[in-house]
KOLDO-565217 format. One record per atom (N, C-alpha, C): atom name; x, y, z. Coordinates in Angstrom, 2 decimals, decimal comma. Each point is the difference from the previous one (the first is absolute). Example, Ala and Ser with C-alpha at 12.3 -4.5 7.8 and 13.67 -1.06 7.14 Angstrom:
REM KOLDO-565217
+------+---------+---------+---------+
| atom |       u |       v |       w |
+------+---------+---------+---------+
|    N |   13,19 |   -5,69 |    7,80 |
|   CA |   -0,89 |    1,19 |    0,00 |
|    C |    0,90 |    1,20 |    0,00 |
|    N |   -0,35 |    1,05 |   -0,72 |
|   CA |    0,82 |    1,19 |    0,06 |
|    C |   -0,77 |    1,09 |    0,73 |
+------+---------+---------+---------+
//
This chain:
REM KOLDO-565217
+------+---------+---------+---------+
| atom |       u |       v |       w |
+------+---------+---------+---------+
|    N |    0,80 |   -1,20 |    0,00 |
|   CA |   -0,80 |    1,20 |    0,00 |
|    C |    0,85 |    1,26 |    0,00 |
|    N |    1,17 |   -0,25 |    0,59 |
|   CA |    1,11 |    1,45 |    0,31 |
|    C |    0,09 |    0,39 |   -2,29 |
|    N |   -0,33 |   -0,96 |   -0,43 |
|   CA |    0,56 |    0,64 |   -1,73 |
|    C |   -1,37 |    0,36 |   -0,50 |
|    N |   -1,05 |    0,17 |    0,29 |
|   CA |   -1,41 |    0,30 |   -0,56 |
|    C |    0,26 |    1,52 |    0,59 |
|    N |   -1,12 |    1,10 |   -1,14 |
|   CA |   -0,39 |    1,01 |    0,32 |
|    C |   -1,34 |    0,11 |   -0,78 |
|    N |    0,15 |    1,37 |    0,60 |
|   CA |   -1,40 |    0,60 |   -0,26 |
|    C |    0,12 |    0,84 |   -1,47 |
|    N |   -0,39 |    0,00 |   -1,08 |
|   CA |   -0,52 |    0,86 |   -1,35 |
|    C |   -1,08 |    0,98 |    0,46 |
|    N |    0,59 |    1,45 |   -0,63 |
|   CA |   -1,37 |    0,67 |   -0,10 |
|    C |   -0,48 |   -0,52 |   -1,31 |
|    N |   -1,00 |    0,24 |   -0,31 |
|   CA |   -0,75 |   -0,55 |   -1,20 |
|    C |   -0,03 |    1,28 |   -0,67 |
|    N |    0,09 |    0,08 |   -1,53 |
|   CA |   -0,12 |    1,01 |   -0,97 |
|    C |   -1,78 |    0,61 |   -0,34 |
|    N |   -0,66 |   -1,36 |    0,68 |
|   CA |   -1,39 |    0,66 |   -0,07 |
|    C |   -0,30 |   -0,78 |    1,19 |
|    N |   -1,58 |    0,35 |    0,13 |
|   CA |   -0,22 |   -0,98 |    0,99 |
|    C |   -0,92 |   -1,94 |   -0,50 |
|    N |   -0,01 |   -0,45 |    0,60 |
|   CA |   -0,60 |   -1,56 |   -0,45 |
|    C |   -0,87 |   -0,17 |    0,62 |
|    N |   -1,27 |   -0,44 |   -0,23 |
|   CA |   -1,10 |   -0,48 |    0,49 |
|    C |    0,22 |   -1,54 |    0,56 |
|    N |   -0,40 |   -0,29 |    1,46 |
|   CA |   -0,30 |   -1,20 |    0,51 |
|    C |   -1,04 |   -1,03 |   -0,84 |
|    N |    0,76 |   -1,34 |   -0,71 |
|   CA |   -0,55 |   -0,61 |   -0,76 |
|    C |   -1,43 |   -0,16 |    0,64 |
|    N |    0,30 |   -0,50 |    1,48 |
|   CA |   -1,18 |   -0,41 |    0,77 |
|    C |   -0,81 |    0,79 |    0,72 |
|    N |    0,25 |    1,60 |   -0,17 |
|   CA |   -0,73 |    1,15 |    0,43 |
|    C |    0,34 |    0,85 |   -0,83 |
|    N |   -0,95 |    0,17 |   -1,31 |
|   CA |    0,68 |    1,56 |   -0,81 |
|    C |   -0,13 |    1,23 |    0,38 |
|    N |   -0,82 |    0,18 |    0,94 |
|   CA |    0,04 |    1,44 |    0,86 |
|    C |    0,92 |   -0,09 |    0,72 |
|    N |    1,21 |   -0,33 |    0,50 |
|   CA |    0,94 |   -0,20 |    0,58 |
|    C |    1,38 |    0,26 |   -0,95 |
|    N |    0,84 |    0,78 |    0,23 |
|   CA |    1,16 |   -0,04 |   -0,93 |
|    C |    1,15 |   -0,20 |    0,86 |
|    N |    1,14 |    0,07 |   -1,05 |
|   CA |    1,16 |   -0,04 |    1,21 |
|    C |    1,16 |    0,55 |   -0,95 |
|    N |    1,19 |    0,85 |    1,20 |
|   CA |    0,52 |    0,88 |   -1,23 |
|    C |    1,49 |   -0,69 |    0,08 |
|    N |   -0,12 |   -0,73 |    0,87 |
|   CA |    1,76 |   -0,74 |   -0,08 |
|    C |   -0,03 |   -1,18 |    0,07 |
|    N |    0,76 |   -1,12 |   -0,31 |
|   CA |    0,01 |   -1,16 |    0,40 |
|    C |    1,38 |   -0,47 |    0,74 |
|    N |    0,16 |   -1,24 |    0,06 |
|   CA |    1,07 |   -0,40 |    0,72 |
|    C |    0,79 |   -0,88 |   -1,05 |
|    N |    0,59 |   -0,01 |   -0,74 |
|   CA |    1,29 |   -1,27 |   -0,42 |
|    C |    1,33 |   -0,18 |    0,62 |
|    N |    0,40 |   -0,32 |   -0,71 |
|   CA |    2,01 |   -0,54 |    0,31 |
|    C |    0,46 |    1,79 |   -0,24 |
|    N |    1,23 |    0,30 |    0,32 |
|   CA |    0,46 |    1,22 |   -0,62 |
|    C |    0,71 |   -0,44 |   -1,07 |
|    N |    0,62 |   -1,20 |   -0,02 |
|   CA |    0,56 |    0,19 |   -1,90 |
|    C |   -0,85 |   -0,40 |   -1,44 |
|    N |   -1,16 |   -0,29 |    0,74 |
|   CA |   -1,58 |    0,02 |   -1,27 |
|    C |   -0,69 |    1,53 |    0,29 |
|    N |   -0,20 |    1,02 |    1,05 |
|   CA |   -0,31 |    0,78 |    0,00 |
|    C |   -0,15 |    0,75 |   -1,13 |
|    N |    1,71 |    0,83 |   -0,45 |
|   CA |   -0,26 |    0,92 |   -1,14 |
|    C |   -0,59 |   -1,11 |   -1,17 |
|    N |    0,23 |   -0,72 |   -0,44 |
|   CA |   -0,53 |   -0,33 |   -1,25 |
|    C |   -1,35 |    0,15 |    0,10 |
|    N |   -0,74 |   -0,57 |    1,17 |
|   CA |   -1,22 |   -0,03 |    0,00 |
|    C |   -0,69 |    0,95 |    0,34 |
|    N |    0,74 |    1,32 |    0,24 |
|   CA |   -0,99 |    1,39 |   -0,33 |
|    C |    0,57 |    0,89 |   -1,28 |
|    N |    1,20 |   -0,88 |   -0,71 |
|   CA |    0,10 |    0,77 |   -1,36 |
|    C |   -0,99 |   -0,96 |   -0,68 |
|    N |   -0,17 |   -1,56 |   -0,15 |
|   CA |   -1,22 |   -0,56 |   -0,53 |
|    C |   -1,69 |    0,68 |   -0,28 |
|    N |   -0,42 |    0,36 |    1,86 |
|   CA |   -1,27 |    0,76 |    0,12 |
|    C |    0,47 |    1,53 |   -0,77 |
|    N |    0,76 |    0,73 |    0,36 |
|   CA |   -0,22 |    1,25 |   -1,08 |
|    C |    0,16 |   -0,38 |   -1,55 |
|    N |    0,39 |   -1,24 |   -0,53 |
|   CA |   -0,34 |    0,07 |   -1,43 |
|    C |   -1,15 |   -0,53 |   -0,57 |
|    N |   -0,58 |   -1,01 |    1,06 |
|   CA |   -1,56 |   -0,39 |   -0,17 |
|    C |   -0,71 |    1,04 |   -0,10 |
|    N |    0,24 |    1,06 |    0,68 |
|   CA |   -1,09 |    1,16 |    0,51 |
|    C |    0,30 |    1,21 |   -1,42 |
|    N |    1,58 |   -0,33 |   -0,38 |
|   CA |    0,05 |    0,61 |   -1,10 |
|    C |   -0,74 |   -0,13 |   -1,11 |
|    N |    0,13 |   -1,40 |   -0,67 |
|   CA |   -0,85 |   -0,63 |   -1,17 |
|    C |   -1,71 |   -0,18 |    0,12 |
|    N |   -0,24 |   -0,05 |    1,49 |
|   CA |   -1,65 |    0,00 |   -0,21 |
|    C |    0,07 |    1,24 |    0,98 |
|    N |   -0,06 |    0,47 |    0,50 |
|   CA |   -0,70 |    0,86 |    1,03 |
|    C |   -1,14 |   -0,43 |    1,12 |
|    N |    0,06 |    0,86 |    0,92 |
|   CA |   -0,80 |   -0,53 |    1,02 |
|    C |   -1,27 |   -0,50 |   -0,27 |
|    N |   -0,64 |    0,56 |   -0,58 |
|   CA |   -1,77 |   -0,37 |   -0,49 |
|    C |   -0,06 |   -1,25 |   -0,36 |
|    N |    1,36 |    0,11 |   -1,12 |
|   CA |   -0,31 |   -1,33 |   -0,78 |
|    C |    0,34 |   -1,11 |    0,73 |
|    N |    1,07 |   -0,01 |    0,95 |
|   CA |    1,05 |   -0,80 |    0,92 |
|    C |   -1,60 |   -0,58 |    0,94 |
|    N |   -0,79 |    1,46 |    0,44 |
|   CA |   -1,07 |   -0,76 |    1,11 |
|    C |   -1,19 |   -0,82 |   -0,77 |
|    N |   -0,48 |    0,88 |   -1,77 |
|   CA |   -0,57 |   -1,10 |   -0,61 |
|    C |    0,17 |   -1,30 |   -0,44 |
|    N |    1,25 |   -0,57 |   -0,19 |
|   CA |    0,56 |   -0,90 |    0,09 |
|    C |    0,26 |   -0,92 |    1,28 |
|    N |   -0,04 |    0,51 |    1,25 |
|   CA |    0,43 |   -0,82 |    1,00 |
|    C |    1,52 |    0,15 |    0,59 |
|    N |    1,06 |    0,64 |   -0,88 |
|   CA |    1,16 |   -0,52 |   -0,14 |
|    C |    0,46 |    0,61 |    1,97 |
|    N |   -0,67 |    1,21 |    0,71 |
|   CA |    0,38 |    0,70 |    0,34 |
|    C |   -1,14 |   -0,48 |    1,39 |
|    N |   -0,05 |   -1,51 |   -0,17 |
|   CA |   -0,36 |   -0,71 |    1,50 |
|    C |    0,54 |   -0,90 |    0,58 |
|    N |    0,46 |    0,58 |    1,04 |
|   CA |    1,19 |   -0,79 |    0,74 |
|    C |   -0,13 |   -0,90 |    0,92 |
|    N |    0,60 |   -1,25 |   -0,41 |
|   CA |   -0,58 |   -1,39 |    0,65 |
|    C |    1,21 |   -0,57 |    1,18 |
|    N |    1,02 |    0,82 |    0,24 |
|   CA |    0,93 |   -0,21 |    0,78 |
|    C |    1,28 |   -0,20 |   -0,28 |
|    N |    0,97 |    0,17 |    0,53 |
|   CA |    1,29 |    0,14 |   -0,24 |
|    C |    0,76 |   -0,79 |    1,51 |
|    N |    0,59 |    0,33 |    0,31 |
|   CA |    0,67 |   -0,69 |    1,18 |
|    C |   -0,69 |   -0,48 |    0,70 |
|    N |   -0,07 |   -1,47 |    0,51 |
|   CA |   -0,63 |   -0,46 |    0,83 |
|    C |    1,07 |   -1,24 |    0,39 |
|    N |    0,06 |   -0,42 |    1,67 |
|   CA |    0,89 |   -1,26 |    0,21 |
|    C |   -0,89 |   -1,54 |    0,15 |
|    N |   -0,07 |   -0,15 |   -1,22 |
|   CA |   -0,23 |   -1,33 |    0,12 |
|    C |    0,65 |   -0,72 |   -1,64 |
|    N |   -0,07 |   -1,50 |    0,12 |
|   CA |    0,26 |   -0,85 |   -0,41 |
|    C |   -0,67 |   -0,12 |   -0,93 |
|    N |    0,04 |   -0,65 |   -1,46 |
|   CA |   -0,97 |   -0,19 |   -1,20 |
|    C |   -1,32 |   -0,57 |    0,35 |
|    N |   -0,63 |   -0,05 |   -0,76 |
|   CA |   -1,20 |   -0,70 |   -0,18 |
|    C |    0,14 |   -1,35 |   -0,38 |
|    N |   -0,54 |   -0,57 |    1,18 |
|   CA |    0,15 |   -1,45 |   -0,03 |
|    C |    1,24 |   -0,46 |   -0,33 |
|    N |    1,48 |    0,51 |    0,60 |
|   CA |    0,79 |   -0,57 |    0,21 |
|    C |    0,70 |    0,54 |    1,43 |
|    N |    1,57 |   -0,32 |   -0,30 |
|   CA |    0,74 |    0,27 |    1,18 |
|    C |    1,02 |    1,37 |   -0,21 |
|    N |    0,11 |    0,09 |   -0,93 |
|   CA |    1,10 |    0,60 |    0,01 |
|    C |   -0,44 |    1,23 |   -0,53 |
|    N |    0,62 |    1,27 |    1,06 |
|   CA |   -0,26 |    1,72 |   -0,36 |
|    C |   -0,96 |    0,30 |   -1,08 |
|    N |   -0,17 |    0,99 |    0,26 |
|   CA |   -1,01 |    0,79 |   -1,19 |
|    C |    0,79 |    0,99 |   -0,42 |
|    N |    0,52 |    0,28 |   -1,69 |
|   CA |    0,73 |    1,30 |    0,17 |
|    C |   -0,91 |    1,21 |    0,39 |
|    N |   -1,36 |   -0,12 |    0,70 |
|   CA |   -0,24 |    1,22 |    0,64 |
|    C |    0,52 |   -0,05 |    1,30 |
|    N |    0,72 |   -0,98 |    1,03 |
|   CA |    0,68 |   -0,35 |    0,91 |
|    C |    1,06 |    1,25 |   -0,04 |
|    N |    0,55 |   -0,19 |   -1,11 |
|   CA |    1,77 |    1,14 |   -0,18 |
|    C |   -0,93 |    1,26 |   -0,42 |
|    N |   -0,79 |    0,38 |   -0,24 |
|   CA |   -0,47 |    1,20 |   -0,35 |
|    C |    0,15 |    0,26 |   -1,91 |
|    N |   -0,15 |   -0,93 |   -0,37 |
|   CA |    0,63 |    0,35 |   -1,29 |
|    C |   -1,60 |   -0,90 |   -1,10 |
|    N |   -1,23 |    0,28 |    0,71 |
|   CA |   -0,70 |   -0,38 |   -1,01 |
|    C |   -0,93 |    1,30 |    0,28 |
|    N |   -0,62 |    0,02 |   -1,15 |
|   CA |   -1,35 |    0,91 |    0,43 |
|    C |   -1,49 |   -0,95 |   -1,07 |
|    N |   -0,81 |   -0,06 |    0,48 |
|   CA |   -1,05 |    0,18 |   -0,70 |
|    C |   -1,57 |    0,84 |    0,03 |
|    N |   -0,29 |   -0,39 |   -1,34 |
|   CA |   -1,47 |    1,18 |   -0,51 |
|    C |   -0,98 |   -0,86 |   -0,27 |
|    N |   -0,99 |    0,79 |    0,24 |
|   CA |   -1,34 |   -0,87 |   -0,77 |
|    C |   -0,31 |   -0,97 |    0,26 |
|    N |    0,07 |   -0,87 |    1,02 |
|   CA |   -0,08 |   -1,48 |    0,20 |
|    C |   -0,85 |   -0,58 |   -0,55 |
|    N |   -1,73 |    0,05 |    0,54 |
|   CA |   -0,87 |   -0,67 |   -1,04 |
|    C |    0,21 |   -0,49 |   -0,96 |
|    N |   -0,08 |    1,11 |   -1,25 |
|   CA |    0,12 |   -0,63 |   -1,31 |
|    C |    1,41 |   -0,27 |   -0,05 |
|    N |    0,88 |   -0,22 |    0,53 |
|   CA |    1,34 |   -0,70 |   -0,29 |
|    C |    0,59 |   -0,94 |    1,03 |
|    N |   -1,14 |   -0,58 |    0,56 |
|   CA |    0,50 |   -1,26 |    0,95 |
|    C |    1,14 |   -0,39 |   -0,11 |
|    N |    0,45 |   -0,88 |    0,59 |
|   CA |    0,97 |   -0,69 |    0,21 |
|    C |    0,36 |   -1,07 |   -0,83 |
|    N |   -1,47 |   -0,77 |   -0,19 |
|   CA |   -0,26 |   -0,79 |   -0,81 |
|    C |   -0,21 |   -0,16 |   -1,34 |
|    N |   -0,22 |    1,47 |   -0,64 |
|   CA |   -0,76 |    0,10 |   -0,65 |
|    C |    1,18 |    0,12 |   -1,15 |
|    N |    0,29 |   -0,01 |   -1,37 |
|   CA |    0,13 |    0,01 |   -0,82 |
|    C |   -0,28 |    0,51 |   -1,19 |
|    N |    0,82 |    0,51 |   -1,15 |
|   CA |   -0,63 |    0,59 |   -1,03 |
|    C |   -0,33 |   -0,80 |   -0,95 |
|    N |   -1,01 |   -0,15 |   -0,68 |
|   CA |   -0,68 |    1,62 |   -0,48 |
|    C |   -1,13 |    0,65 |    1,52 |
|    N |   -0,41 |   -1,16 |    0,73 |
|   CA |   -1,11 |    0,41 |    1,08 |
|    C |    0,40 |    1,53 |    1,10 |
|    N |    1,48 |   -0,26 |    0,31 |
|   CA |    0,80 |    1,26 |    0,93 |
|    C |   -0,44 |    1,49 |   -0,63 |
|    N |   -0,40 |    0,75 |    0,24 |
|   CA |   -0,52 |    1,55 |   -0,43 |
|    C |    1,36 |    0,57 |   -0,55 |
|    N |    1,39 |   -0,46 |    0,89 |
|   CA |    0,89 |    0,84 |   -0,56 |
|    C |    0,94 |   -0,95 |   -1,44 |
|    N |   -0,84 |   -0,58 |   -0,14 |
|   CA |    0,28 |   -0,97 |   -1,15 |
|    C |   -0,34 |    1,13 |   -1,29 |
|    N |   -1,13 |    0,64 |    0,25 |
|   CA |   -0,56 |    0,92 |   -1,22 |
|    C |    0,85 |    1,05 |   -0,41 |
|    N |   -0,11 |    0,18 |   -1,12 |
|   CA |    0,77 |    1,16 |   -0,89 |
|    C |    0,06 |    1,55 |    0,34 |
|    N |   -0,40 |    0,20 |    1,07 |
|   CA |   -0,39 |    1,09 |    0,85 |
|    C |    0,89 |   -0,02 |    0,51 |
|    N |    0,34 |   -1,09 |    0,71 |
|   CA |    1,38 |   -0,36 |    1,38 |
|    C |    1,32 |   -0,20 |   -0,65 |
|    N |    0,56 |    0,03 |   -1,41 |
|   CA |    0,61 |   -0,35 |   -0,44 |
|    C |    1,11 |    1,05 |    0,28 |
|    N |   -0,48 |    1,21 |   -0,23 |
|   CA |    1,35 |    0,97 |    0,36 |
|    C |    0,14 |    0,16 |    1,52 |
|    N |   -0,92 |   -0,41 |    0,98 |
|   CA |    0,37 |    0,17 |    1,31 |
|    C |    1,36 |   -1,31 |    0,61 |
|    N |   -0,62 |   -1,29 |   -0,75 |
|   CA |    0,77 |   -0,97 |    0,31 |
|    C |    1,56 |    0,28 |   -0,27 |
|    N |    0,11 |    0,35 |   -1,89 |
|   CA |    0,98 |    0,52 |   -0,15 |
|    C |    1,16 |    0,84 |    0,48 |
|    N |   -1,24 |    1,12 |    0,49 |
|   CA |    1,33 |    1,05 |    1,08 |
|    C |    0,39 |   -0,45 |    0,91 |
|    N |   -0,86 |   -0,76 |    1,22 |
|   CA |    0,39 |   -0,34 |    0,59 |
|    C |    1,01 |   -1,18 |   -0,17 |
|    N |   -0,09 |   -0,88 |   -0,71 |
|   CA |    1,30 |   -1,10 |   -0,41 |
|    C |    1,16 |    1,05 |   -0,66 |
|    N |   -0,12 |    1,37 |   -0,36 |
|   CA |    0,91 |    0,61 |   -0,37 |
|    C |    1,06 |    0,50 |    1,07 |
|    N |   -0,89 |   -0,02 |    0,89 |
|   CA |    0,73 |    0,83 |    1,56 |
|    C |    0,65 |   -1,13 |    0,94 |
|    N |   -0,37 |   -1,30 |   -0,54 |
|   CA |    0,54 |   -1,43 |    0,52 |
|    C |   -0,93 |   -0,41 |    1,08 |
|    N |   -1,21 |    0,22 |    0,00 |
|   CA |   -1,31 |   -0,52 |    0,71 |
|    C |   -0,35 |   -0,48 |   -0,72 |
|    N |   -0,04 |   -1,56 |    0,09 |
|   CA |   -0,43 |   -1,01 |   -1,03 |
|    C |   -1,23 |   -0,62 |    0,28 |
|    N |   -0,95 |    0,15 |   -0,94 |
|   CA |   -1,14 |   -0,83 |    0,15 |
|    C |   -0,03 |   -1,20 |   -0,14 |
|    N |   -1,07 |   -0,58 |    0,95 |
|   CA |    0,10 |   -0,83 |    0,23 |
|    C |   -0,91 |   -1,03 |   -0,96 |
|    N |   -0,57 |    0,48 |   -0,55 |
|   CA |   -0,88 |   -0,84 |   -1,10 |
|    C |    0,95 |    0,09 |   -1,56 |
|    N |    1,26 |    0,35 |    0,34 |
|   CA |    1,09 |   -0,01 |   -1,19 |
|    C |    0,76 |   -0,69 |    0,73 |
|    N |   -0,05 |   -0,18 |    1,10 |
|   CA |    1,18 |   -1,05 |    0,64 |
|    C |   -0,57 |   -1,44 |   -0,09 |
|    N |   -1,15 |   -0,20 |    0,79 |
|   CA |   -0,43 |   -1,47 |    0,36 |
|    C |   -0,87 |    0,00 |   -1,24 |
|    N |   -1,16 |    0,96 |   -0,46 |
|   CA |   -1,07 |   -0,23 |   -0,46 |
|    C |   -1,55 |    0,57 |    1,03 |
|    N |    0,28 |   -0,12 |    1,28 |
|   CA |   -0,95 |    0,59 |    0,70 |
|    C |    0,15 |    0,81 |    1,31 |
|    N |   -1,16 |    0,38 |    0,93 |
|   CA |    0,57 |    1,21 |    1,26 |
|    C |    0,14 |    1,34 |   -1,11 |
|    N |   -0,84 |   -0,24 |   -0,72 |
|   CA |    0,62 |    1,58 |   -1,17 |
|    C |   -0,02 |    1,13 |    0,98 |
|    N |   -1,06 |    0,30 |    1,16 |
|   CA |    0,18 |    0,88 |    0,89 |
|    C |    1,54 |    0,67 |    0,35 |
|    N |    0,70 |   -1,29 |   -0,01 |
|   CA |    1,37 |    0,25 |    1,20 |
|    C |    1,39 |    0,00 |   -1,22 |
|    N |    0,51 |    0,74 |    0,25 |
|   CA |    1,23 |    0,89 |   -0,35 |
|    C |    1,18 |    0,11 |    0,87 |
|    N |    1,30 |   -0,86 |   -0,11 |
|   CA |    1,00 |    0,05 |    0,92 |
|    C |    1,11 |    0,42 |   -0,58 |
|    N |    0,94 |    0,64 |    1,08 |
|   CA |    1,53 |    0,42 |   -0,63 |
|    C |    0,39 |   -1,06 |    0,05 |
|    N |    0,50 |   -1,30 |    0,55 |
|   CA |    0,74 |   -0,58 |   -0,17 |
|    C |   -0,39 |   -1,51 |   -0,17 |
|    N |    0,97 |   -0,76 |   -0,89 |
|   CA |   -0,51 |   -1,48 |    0,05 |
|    C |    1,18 |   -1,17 |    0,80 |
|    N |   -0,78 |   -1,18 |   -0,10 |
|   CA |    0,79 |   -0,80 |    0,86 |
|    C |    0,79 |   -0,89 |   -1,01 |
+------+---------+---------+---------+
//
């Protein structure tokens, strides 16, 4: 926990699970930090806020948390602070494209930037979890 910090956020993010609720910083690792608020200012560049909240892109499903994967043993890279995810619903865990929302041609330049900034999606890594986006792999 001594290598995690706090991000101000370049805008603010709506609580996936309360959208009247926002939040203006989050918590990661500090050496995923800058990328992942030069990432959010180029999302916010290419769509803008309206479009970012008509889209979903700009609901925040969590970022640091200490626990272990899903249904296994071993860490979660939201454990190290180095995952974030959006949108959960339509981009389960499970879920897969074409069914994942950020599968659509809409999401295509968000995925992009962000795999540009080295936040890799995760429905380009495994195939599904399209929600979740990590700096680093194992």
């Amino acid at each position: 926990q001594r290598q995690l910090t706090y991000i101000q956020l370049p805008f603010s993010l709506r609580l996936d699970w309360n959208l009247a609720q926002t939040v203006q910083r989050i918590r990661v690792h500090e050496k995923a930090a800058q990328r992942l608020y030069a990432a959010l200012v180029a999302v916010h560049d290419h769509y803008g806020l309206a479009r970012m909240q008509d889209l979903g892109i700009d609901r925040f499903a969590g970022s640091y948390n200490h626990r272990r994967m899903r249904g296994g043993s071993s860490w979660s890279m939201h454990a190290y602070g180095c995952a974030i995810d959006f949108f959960a619903a339509p981009n389960a865990l499970r879920m897969g494209c074409p069914q994942a929302l950020f599968c659509g041609p809409d999401y295509q330049a968000f995925l992009d930037i962000m795999e540009a900034h080295q936040w890799l999606p995760a429905i380009r890594l495994w195939g599904g979890d399209a929600m979740h986006f990590q700096r680093a792999t194992l």
